[in-house]
C-alpha positions in Angstrom: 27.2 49.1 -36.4 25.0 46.9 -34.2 22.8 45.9 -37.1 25.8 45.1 -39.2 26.6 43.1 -36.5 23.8 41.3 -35.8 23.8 40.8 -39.8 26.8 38.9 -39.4 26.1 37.3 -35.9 22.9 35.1 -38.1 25.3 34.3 -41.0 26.9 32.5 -38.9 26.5 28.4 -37.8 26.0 27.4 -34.5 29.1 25.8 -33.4 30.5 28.9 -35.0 28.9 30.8 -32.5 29.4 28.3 -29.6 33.3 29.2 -30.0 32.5 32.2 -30.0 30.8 32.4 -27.1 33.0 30.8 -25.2 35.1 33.4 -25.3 33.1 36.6 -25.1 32.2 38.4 -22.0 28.8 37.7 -20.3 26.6 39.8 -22.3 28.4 38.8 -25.6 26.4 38.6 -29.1 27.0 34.8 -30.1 25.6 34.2 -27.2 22.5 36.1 -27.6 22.4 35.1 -30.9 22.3 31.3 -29.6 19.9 31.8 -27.0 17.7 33.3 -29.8 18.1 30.2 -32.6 17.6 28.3 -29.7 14.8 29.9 -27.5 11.5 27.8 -29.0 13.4 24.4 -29.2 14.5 24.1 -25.9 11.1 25.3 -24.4 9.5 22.3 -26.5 11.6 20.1 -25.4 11.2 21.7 -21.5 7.2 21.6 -22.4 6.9 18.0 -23.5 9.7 16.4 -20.3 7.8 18.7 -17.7 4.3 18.5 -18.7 3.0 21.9 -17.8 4.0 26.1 -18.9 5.3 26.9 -15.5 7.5 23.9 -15.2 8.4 23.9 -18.7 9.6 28.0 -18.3 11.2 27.2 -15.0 13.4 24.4 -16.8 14.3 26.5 -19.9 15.1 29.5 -17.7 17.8 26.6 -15.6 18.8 25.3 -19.1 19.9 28.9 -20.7 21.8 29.3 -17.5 23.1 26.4 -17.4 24.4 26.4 -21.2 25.7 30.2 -20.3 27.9 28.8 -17.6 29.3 26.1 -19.3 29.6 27.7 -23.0 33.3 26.7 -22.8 32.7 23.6 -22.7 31.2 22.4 -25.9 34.0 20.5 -27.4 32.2 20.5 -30.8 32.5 16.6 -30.9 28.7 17.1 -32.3 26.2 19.3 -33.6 25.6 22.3 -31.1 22.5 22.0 -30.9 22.4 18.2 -30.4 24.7 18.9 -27.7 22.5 22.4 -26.1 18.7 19.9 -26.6 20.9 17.3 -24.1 21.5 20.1 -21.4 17.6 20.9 -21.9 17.2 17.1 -21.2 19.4 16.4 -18.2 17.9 19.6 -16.9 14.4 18.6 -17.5 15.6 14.7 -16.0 17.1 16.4 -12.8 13.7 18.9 -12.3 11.4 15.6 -12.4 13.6 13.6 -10.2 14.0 16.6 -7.7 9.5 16.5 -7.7 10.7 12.7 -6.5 8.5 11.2 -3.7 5.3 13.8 -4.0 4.5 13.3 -7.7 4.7 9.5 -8.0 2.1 9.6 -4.8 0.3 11.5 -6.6 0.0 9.1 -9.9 -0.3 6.5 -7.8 -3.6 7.8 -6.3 -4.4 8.8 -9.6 -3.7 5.6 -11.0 -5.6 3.8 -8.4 -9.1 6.1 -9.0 -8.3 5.3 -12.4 -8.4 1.3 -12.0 -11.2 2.0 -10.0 -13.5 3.7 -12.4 -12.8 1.4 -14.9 -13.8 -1.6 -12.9 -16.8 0.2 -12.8 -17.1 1.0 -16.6 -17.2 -1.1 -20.1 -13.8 -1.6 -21.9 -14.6 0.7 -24.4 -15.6 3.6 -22.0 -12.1 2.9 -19.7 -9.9 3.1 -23.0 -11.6 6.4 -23.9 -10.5 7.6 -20.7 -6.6 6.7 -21.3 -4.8 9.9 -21.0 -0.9 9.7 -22.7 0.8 11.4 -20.0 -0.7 9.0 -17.9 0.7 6.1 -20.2 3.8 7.7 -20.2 4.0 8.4 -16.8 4.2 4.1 -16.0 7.8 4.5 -18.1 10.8 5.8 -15.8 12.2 9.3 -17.0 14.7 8.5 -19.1 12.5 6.0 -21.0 9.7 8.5 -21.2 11.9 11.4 -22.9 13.3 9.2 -25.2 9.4 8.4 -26.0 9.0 11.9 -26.2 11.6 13.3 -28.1 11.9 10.5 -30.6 7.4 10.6 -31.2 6.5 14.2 -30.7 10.2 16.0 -31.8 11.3 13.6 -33.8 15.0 13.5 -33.1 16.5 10.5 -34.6 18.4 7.6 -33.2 21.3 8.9 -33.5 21.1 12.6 -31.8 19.0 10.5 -29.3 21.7 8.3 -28.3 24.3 11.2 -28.1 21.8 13.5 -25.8 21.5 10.4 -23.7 24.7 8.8 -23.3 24.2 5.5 -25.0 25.0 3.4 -28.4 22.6 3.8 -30.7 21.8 0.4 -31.1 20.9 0.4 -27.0 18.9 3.6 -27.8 16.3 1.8 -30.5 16.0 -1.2 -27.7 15.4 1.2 -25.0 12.3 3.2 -27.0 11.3 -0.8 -28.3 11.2 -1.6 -24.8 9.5 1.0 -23.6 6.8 0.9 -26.0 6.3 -2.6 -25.5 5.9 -2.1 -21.9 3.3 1.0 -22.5 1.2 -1.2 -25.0 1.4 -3.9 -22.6 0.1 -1.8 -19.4 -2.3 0.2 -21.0 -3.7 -2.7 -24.0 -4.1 -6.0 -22.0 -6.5 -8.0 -24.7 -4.1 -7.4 -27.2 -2.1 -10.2 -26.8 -4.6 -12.7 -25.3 -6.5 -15.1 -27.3 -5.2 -13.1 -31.0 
């Protein structure tokens, strides 16, 4: 019976699940099923916000939790999964805000050896040195996920402005804009004297 089941549990879509999760008992098997389709998503997206393994497992570990206590409230107005990868990034969001204070001294030390080496270098030696999470890190959060999850996941403009909230036309000048001001910060010849 259980493999019949479970047969039947991943014939099923998504948001077919999703309903039925919210109405199953806590250790329900759309639910499982769900956390399974969705178990290496939601870590890559956890992995690329947070930056390390430990934070990344600490986030997806909050976002399973969360979507458990709030399965009853996908209102199916999208995709499931559009609407489960924006839990993973208001969780992620939230855990980098909470590091607050600590982590941006930290960059900014960082920053400042960084400046400081490459005063001390040639050009071509400081731009070898360029890290992307240190680019990314001169964006705010919400600009550096959308970064993220529109470069490395490749999520399109449109589930991007659903997991964030926003039009879609303010989504594509948000991730211009934040572009432009990482190419700006971290190229400075580029738009001198060309």
């Amino acid at each position: 019976m259980d493999q019949k089941l479970t047969a039947d549990q991943s014939q099923r879509t998504d948001e077919e699940l999703a309903a039925e999760a919210a109405r199953e008992g806590s250790d329900g098997p759309a639910f499982a099923e769900l956390v399974r389709r969705l178990r290496d998503p939601v870590w890559r997206i956890c992995f690329r916000l947070m930056s390390n393994e430990h934070d990344a497992a600490d986030a997806a570990q909050e976002v399973f939790v969360r979507l458990f206590f709030n399965r009853d409230k996908f209102a199916g107005r999208s995709k499931y999964t559009t609407w489960a990868h924006s839990v993973a990034v208001r969780t992620c969001l939230a855990m980098r805000r909470a590091r607050g204070r600590r982590q941006r001294r930290v960059a900014s030390a960082s920053e400042d050896m960084m400046e400081s080496a490459a005063a001390h270098e040639s050009p071509d030696a400081a731009a070898n040195h360029l890290d992307l999470t240190v680019m990314l890190d001169a964006l705010d959060e919400d600009d550096r996920a959308l970064l993220l999850l529109k470069y490395a996941e490749n999520y399109s403009h449109e589930d991007l402005a659903e997991m964030f909230d926003i039009s879609v036309s303010a989504c594509k000048m948000r991730i211009s804009r934040a572009r432009e001001k990482v190419k700006q910060r971290f190229e400075p010849g580029l738009g001198a004297g060309e």
